[in-house]
Gaussian input, Z-matrix of N, CA and C with variables (Angstrom, degrees):
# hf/3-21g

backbone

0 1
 N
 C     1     B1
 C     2     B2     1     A1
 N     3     B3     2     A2     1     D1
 C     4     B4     3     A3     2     D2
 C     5     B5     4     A4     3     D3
 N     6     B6     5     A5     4     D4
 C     7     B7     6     A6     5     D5
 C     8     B8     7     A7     6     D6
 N     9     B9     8     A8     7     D7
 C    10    B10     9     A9     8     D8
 C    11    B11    10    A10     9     D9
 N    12    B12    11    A11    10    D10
 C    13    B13    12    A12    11    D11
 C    14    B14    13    A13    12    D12
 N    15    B15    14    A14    13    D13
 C    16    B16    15    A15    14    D14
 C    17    B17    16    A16    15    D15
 N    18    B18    17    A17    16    D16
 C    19    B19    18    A18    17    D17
 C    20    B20    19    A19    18    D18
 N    21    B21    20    A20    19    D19
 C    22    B22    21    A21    20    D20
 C    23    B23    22    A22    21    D21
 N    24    B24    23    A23    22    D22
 C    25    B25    24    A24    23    D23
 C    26    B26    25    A25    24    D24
 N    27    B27    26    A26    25    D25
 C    28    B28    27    A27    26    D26
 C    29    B29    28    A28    27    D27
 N    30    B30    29    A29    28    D28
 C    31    B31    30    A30    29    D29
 C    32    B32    31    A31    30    D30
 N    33    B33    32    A32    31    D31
 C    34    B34    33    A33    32    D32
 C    35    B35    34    A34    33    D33
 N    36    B36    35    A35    34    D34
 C    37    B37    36    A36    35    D35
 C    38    B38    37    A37    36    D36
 N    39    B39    38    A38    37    D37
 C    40    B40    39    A39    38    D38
 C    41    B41    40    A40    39    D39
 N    42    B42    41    A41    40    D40
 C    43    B43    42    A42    41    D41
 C    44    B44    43    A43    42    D42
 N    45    B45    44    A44    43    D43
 C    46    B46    45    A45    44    D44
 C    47    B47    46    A46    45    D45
 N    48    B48    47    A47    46    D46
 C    49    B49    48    A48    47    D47
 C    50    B50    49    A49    48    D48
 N    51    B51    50    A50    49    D49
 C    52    B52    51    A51    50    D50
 C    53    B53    52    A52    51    D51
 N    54    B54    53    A53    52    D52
 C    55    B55    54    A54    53    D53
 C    56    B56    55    A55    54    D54
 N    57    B57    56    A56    55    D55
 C    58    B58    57    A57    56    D56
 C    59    B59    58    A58    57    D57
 N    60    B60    59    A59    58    D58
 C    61    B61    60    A60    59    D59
 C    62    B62    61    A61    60    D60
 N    63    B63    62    A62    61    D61
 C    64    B64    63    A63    62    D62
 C    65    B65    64    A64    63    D63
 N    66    B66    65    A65    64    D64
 C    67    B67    66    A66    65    D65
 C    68    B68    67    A67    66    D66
 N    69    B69    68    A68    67    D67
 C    70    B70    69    A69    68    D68
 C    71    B71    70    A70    69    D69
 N    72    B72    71    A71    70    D70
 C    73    B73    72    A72    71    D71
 C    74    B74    73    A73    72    D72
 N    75    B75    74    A74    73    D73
 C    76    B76    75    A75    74    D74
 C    77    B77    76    A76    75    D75
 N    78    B78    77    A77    76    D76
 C    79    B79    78    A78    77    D77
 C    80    B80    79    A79    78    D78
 N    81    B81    80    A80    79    D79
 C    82    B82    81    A81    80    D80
 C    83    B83    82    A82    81    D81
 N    84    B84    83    A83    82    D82
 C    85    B85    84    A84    83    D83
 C    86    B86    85    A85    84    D84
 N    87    B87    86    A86    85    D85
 C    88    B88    87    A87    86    D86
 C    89    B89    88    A88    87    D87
 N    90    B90    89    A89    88    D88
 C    91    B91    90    A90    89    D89
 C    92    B92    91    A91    90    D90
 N    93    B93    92    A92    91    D91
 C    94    B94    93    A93    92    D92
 C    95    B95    94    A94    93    D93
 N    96    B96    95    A95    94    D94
 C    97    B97    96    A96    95    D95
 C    98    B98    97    A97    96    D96
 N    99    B99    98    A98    97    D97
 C   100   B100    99    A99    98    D98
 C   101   B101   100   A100    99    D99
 N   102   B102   101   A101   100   D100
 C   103   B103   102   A102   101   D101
 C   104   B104   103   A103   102   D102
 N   105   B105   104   A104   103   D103
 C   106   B106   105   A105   104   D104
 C   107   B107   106   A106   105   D105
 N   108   B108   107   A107   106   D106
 C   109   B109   108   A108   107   D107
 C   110   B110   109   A109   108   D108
 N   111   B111   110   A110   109   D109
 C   112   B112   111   A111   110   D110
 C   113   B113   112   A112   111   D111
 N   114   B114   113   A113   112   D112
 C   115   B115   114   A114   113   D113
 C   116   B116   115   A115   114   D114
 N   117   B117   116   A116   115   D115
 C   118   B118   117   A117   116   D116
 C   119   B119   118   A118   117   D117
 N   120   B120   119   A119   118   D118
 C   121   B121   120   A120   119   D119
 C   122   B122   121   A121   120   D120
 N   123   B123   122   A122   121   D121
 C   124   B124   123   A123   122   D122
 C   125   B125   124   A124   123   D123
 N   126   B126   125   A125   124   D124
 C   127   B127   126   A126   125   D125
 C   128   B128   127   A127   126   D126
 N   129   B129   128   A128   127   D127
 C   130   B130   129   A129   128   D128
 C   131   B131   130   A130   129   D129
 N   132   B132   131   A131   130   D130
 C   133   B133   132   A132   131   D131
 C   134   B134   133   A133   132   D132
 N   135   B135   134   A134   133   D133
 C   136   B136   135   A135   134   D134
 C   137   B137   136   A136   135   D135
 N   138   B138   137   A137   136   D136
 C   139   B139   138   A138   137   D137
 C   140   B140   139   A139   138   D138
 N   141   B141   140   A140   139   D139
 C   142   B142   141   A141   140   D140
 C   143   B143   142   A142   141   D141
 N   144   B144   143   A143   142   D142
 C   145   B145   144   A144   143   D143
 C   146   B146   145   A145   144   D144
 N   147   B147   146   A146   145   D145
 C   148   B148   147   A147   146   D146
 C   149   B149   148   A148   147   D147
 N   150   B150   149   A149   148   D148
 C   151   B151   150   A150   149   D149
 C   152   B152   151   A151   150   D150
 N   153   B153   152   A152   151   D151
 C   154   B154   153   A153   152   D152
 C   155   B155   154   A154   153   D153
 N   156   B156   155   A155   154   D154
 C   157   B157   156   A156   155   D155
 C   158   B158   157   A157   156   D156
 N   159   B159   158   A158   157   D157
 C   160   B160   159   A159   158   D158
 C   161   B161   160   A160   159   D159
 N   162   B162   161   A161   160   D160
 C   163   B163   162   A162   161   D161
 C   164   B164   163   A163   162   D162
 N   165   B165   164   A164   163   D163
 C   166   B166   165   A165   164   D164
 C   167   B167   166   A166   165   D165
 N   168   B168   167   A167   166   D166
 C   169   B169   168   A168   167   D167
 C   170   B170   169   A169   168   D168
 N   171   B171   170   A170   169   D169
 C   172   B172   171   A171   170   D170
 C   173   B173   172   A172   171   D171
 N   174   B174   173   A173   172   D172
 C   175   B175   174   A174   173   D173
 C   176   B176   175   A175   174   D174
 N   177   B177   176   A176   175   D175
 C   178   B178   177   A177   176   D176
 C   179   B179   178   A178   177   D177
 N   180   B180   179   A179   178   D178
 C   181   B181   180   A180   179   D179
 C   182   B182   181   A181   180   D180
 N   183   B183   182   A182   181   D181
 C   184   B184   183   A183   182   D182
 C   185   B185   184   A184   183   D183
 N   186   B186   185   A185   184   D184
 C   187   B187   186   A186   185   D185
 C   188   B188   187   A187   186   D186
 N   189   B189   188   A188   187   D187
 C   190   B190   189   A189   188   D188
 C   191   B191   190   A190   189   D189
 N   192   B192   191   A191   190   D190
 C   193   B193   192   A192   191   D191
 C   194   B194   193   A193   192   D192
 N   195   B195   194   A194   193   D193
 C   196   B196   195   A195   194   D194
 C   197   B197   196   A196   195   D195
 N   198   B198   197   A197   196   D196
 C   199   B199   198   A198   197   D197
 C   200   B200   199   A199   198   D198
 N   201   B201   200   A200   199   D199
 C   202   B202   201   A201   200   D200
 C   203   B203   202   A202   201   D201
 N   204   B204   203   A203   202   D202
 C   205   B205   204   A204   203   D203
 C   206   B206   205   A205   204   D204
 N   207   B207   206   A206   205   D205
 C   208   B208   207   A207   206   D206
 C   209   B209   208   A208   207   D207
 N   210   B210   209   A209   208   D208
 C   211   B211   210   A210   209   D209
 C   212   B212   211   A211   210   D210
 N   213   B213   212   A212   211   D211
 C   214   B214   213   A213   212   D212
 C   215   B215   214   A214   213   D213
 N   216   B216   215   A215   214   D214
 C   217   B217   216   A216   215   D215
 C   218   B218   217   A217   216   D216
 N   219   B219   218   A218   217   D217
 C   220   B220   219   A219   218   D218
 C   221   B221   220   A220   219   D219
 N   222   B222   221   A221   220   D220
 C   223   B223   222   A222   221   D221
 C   224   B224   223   A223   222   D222
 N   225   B225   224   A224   223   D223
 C   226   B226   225   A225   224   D224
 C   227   B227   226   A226   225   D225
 N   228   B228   227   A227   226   D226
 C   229   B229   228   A228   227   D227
 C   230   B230   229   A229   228   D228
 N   231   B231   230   A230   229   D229
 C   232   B232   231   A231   230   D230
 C   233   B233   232   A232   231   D231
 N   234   B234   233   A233   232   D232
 C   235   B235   234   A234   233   D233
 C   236   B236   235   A235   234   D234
 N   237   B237   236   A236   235   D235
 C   238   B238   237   A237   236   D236
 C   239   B239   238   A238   237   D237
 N   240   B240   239   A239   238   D238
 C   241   B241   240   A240   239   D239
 C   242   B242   241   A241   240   D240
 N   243   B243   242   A242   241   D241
 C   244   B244   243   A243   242   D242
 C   245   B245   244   A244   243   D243
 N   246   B246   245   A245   244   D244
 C   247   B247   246   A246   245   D245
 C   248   B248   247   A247   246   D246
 N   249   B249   248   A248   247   D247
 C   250   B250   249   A249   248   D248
 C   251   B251   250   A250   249   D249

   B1=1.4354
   B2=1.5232
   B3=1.4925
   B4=1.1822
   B5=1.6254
   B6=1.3193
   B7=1.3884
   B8=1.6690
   B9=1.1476
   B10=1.9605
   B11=1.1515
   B12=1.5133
   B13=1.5936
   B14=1.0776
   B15=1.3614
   B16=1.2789
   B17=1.8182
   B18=1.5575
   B19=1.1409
   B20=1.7500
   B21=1.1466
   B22=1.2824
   B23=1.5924
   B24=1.1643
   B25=1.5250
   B26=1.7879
   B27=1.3075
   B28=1.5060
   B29=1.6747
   B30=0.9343
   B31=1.9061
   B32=2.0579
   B33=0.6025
   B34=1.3298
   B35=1.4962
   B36=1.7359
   B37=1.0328
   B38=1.5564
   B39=1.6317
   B40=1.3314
   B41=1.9074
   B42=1.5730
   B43=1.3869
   B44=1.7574
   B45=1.2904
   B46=1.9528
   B47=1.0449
   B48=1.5694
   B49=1.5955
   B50=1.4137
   B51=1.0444
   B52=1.8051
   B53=1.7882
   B54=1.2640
   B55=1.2725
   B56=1.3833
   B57=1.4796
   B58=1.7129
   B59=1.5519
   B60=1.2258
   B61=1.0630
   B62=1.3163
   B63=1.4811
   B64=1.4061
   B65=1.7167
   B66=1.3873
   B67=1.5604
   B68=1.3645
   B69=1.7058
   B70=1.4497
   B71=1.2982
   B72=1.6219
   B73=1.6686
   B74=1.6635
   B75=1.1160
   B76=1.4682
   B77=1.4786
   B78=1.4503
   B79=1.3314
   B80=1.6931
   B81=1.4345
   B82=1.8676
   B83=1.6804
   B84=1.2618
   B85=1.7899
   B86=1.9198
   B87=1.3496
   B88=1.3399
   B89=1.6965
   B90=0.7281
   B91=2.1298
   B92=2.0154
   B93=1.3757
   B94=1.3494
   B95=1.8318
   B96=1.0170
   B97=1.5705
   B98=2.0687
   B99=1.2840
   B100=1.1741
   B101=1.9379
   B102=1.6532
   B103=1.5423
   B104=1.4305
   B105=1.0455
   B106=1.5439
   B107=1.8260
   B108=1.4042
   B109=1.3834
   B110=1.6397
   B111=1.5127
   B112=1.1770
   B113=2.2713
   B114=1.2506
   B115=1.1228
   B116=1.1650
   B117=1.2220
   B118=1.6054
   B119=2.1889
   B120=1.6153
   B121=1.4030
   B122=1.4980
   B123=1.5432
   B124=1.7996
   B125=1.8121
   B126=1.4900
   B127=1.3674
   B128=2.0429
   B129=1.0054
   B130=1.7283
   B131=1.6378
   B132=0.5023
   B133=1.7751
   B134=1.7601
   B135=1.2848
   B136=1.6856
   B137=1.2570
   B138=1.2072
   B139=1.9054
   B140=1.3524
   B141=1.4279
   B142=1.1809
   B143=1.3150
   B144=1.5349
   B145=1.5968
   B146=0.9157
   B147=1.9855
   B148=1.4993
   B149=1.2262
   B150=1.7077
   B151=0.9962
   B152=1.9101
   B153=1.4185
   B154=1.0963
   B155=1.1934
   B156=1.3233
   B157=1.3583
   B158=1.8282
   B159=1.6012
   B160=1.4630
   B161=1.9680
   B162=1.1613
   B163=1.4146
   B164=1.5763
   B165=1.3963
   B166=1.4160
   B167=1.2832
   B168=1.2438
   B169=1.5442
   B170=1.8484
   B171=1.2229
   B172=1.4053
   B173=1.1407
   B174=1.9146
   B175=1.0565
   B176=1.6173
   B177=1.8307
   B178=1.5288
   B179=2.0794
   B180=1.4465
   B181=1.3809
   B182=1.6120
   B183=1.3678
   B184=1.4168
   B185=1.3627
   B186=1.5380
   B187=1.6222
   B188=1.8886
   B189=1.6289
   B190=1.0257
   B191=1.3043
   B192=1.7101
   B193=1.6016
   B194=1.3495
   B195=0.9470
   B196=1.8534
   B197=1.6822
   B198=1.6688
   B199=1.2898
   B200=1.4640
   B201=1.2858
   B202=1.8677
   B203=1.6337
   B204=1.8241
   B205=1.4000
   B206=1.4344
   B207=1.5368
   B208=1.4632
   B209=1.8500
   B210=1.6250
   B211=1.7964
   B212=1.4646
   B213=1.9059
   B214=1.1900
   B215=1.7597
   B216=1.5039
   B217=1.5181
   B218=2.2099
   B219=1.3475
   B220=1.7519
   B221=1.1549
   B222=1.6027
   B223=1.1566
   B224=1.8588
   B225=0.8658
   B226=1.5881
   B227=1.4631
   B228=1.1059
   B229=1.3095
   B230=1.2187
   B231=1.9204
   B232=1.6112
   B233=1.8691
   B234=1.1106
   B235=1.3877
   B236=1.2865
   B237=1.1614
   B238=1.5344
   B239=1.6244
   B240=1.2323
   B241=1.5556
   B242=1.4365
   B243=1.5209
   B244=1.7279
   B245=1.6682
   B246=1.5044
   B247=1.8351
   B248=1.7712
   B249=1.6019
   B250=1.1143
   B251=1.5815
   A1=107.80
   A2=115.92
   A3=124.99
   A4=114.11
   A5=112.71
   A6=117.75
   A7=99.72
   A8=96.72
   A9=120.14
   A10=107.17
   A11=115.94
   A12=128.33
   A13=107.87
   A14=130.77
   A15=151.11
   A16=123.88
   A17=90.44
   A18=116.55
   A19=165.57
   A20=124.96
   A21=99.45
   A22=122.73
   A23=107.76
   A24=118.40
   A25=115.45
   A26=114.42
   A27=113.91
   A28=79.34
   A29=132.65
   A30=107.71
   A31=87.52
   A32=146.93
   A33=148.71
   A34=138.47
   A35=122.48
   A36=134.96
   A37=113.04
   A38=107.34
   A39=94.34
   A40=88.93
   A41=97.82
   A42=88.16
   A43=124.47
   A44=96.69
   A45=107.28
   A46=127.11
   A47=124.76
   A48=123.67
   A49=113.27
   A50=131.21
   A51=151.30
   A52=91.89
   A53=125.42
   A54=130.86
   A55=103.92
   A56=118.43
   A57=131.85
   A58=104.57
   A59=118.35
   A60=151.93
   A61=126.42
   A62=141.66
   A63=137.67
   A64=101.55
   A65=98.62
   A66=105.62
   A67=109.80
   A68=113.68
   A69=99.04
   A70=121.17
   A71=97.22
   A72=99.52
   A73=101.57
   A74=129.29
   A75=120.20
   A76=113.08
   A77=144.42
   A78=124.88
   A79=99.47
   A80=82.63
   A81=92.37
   A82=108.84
   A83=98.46
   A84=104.49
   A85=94.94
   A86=105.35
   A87=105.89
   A88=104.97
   A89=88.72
   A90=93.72
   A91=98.48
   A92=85.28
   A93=101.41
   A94=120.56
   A95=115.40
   A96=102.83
   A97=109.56
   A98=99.54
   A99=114.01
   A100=94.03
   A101=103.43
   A102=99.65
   A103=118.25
   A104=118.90
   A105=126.17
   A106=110.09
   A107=118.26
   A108=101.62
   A109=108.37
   A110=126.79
   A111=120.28
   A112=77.04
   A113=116.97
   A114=121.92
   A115=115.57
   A116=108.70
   A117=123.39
   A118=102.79
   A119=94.43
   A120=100.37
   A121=118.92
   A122=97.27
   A123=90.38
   A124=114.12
   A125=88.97
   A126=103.40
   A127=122.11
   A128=91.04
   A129=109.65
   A130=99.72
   A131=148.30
   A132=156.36
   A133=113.06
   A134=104.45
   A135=125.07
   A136=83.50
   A137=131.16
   A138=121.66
   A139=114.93
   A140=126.39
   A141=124.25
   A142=128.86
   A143=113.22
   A144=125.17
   A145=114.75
   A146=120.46
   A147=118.86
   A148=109.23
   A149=121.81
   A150=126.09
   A151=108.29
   A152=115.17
   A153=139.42
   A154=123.09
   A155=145.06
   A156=147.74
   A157=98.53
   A158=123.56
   A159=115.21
   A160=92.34
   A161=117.22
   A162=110.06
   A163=108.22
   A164=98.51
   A165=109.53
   A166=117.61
   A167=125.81
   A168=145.00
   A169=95.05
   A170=109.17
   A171=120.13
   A172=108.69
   A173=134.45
   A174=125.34
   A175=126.47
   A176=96.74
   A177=83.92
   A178=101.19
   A179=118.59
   A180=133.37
   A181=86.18
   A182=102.06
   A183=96.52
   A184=133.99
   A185=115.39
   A186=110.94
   A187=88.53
   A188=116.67
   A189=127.09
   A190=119.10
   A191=125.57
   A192=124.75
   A193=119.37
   A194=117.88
   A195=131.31
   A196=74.27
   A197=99.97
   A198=133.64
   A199=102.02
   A200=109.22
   A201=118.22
   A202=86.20
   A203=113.40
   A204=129.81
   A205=96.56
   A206=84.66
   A207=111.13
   A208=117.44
   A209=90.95
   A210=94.47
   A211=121.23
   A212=109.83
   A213=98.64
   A214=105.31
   A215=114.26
   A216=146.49
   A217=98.22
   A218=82.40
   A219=89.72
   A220=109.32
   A221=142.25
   A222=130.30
   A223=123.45
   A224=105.79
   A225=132.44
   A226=102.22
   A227=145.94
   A228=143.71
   A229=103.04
   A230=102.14
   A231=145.34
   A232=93.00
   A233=129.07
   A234=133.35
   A235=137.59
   A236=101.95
   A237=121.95
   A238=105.05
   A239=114.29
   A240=131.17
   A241=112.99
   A242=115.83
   A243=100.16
   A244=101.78
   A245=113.33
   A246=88.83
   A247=92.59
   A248=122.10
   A249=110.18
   A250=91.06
   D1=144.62
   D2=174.35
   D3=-107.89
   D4=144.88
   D5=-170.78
   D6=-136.34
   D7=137.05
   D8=171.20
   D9=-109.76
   D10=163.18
   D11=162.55
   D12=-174.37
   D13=-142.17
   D14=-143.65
   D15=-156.91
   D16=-66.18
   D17=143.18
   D18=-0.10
   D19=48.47
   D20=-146.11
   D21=-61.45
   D22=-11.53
   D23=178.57
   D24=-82.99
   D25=-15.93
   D26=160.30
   D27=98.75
   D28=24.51
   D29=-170.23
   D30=-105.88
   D31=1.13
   D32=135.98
   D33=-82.92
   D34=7.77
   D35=-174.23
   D36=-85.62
   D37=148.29
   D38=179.07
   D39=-149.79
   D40=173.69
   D41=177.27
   D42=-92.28
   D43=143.63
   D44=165.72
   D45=-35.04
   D46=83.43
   D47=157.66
   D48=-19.56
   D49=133.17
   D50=129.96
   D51=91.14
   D52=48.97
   D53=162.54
   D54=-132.51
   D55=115.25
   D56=-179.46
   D57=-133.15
   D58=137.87
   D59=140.68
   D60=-36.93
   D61=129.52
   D62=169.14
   D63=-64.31
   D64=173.68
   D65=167.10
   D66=-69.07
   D67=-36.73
   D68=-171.49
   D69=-105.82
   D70=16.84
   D71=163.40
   D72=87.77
   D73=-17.25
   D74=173.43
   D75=-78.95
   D76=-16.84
   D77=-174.52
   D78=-147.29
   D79=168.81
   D80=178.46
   D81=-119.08
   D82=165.11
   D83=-171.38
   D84=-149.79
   D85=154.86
   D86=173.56
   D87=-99.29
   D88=-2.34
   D89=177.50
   D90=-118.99
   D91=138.51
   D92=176.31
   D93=-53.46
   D94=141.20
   D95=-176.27
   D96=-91.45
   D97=139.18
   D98=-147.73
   D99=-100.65
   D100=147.21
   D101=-170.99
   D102=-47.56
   D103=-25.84
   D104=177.49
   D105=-76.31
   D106=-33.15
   D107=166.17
   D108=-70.21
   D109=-29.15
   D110=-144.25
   D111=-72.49
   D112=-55.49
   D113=175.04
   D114=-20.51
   D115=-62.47
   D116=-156.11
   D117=-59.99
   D118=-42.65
   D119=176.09
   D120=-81.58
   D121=14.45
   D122=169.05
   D123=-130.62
   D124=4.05
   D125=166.90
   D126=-95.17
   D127=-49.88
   D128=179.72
   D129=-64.97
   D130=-33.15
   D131=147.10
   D132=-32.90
   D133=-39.65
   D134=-162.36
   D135=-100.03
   D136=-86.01
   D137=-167.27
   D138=-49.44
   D139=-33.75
   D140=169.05
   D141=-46.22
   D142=-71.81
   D143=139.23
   D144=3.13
   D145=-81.72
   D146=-158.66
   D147=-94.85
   D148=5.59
   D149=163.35
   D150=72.10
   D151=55.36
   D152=-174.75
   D153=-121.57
   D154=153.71
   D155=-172.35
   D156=-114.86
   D157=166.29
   D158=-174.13
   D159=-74.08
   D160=-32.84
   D161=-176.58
   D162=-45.50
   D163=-62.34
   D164=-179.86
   D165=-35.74
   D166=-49.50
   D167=-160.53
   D168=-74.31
   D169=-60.49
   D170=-179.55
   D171=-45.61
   D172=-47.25
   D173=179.55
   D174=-70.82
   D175=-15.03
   D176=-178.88
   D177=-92.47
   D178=-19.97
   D179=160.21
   D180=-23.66
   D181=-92.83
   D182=-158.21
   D183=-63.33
   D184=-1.27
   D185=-173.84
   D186=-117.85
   D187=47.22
   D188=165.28
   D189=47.64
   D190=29.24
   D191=171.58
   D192=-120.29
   D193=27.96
   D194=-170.72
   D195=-86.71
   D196=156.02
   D197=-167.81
   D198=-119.76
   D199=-21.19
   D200=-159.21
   D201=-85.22
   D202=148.98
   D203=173.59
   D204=-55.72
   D205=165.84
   D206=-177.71
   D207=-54.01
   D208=-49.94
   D209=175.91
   D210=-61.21
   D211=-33.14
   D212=-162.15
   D213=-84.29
   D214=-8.98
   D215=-174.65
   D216=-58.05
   D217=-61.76
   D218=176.09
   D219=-88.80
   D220=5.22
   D221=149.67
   D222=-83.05
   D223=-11.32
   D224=160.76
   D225=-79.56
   D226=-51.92
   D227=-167.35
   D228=-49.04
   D229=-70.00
   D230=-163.61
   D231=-52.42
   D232=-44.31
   D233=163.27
   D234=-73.17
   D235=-13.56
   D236=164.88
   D237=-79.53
   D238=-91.33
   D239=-169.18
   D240=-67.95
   D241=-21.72
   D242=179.26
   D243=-118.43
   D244=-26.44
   D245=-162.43
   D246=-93.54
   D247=-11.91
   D248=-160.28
   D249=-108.85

């Protein structure tokens, strides 16, 4: 978080409208990051790793051997069958 003032003692500081943070702390955005980015940065981390594509992931989704939680499981689905 970023804070402004006036002040030198900070007792008037408050934080910076439209400056956000990633989940993982590496980048900035002027729009808030939305549950599906926070997803996206805890998924792309995991296929990378096992060195998987979302297809890939989907095929083991459905023959019941995906390792990934339940939410991030139907957010893989939801990207499979509806956005793609």
């Amino acid at each position: 978080m970023i804070l402004t003032g006036k002040t030198a003692d900070g007792s008037d500081a408050y934080p910076v409208e439209g400056m956000y943070v990633s989940p993982d702390g590496e980048q900035w955005s002027n729009k808030p990051y939305t549950k599906e980015d926070k997803m996206w940065h805890e998924l792309y981390p995991y296929l990378a790793k096992n060195l998987r594509s979302l297809k890939d992931e989907y095929e083991l989704i459905n023959k019941k051997k995906s390792n990934l939680s339940k939410r991030l499981r139907d957010y893989v689905v939801h990207l499979i069958e509806v956005e793609l």
